[in-house]
LOVEX-527262 format. One record per residue (C-alpha): y, x negated, z. Coordinates in Angstrom, 2 decimals, decimal comma, padded with zeros to 5 digits, always signed. Example, Ala and Ser with C-alpha at 12.3 -4.5 7.8 and 13.67 -1.06 7.14 Angstrom:
! residues 2
{site {-004,50 -012,30 +007,80}} {site {-001,06 -013,67 +007,14}} 
! end
This chain:
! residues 146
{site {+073,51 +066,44 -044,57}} {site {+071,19 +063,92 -044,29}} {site {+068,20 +063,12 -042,23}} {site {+067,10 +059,47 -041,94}} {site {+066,11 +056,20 -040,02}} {site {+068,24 +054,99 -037,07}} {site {+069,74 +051,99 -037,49}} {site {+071,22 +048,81 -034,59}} {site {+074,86 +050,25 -036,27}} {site {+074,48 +053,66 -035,03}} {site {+073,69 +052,68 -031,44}} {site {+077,35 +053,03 -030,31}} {site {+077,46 +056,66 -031,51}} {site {+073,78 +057,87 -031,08}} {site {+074,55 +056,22 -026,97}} {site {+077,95 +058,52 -027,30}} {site {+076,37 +061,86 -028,35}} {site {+073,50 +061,39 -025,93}} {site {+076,69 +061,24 -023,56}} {site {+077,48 +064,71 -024,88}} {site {+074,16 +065,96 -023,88}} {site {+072,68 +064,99 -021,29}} {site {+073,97 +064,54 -017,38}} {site {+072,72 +061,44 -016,96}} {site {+073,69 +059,32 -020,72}} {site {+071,65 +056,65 -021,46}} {site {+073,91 +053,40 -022,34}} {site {+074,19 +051,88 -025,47}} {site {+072,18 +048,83 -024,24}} {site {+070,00 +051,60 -023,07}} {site {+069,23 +052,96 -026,42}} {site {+069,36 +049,67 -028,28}} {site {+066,33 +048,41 -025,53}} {site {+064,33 +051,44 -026,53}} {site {+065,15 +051,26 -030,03}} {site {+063,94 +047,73 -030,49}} {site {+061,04 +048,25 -028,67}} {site {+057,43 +048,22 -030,66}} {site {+056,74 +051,35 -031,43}} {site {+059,47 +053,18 -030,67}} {site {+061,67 +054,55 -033,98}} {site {+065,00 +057,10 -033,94}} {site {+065,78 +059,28 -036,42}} {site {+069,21 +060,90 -037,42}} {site {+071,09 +063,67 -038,73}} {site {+074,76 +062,84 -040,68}} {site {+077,08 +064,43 -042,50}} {site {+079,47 +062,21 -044,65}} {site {+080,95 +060,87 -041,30}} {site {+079,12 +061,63 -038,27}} {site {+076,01 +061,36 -036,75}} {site {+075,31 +065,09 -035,23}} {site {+071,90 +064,79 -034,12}} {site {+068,76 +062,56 -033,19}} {site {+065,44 +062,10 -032,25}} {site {+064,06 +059,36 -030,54}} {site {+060,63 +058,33 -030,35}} {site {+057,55 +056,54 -030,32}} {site {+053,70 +056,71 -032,20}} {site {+051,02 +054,78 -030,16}} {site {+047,78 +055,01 -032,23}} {site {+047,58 +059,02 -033,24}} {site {+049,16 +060,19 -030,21}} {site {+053,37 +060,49 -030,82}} {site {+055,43 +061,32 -028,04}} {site {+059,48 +062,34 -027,96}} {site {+062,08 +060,62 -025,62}} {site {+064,82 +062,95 -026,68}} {site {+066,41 +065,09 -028,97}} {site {+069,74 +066,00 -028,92}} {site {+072,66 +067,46 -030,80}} {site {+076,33 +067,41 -031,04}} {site {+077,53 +070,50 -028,45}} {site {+079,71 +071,63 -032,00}} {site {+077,22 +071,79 -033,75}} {site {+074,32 +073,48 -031,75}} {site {+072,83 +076,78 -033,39}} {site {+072,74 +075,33 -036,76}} {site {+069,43 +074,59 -036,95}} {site {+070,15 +070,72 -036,79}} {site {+067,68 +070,18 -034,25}} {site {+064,84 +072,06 -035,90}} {site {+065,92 +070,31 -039,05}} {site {+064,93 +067,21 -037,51}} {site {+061,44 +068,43 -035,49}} {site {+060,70 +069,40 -038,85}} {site {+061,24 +065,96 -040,52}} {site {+060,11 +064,26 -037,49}} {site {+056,65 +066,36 -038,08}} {site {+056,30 +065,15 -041,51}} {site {+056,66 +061,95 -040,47}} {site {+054,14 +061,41 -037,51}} {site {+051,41 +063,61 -039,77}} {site {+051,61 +060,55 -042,31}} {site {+050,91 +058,22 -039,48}} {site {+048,24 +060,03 -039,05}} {site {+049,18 +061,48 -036,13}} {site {+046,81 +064,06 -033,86}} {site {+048,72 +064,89 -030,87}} {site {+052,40 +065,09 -029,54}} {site {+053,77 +065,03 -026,71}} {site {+057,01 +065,29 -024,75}} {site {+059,13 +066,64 -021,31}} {site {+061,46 +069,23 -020,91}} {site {+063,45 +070,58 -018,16}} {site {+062,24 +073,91 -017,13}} {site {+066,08 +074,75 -017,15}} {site {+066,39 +073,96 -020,74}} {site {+065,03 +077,43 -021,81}} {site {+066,83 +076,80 -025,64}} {site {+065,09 +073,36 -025,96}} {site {+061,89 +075,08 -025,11}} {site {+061,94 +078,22 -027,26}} {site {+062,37 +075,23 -030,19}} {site {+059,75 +073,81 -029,27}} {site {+057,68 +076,83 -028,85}} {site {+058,57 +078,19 -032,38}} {site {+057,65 +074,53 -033,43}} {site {+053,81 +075,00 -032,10}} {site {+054,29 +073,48 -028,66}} {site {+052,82 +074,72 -025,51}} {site {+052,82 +073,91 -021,81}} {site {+050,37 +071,69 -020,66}} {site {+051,19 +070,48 -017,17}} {site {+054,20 +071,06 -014,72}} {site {+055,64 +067,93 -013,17}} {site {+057,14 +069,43 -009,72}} {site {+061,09 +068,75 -008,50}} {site {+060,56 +066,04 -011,34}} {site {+064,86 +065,88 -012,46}} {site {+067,35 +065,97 -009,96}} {site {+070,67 +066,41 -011,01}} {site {+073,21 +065,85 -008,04}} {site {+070,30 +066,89 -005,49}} {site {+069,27 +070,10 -007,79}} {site {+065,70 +069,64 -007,82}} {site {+063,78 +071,05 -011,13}} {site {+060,64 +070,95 -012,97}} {site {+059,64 +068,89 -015,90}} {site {+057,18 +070,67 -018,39}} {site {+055,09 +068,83 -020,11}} {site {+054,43 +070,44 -023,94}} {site {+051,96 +069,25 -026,13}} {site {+051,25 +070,09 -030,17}} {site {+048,25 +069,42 -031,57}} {site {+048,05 +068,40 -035,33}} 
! end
């Protein structure tokens, strides 16, 4: 396994697995506009064949703040995800980094307890913020201080 950089050849698969995990995919023109955007940086987790994970980003000054993180459905519960919160910590603490920040669904109770294990806490509740087929929920708004 290997975590590492995101590169414009990995946009077809990183668009398919987001696919996998979220209602609402973003395209692969969608993550190859983000991607190429200043400040904005993805990183991945592969086996020999696959990517199985990523984390998408962006560091503006010393405040970082996540777009998404997602994992293969196969391969949740194997600590891929924390794997790469971990390497993504290492890596915004070299740039220097004080603050993080990032969204979550207040459905997504596993993606928060990562997050909470990870430092994070809730600092402001965006109301009916997602709406998935007229479901209204809540985005919370986590923040870890470094």
């Amino acid at each position: 396994m290997l975590i590492g950089s995101v590169f414009s050849s990995d946009y077809t698969n990183i668009s398919k697995l987001h696919g996998l995990s979220f209602p609402k995919p973003w395209s692969e023109k969608d993550i190859a506009d983000l991607l190429e955007a200043p400040h904005i940086y993805g990183m991945k987790y592969s086996d020999a064949s696959d990517i199985l994970g990523c984390l998408i980003f962006s560091v503006i000054a010393d405040e970082a703040e996540i777009y998404s993180l997602f994992v293969h459905p196969s391969h949740r519960q194997k600590h891929i995800a924390s794997d790469i919160l971990n390497a993504f910590h290492a890596d915004i603490e070299a740039r220097l980094v004080t603050r993080c920040v990032l969204e979550v669904s207040e459905e997504n109770k596993a993606a928060q307890k990562l997050y909470a294990k990870s430092g994070y806490h809730i600092f402001h509740r965006r109301e009916k913020y997602y709406n998935d087929d007229g479901v209204y929920s809540d985005a919370l708004m986590l923040e870890k201080n470094f």
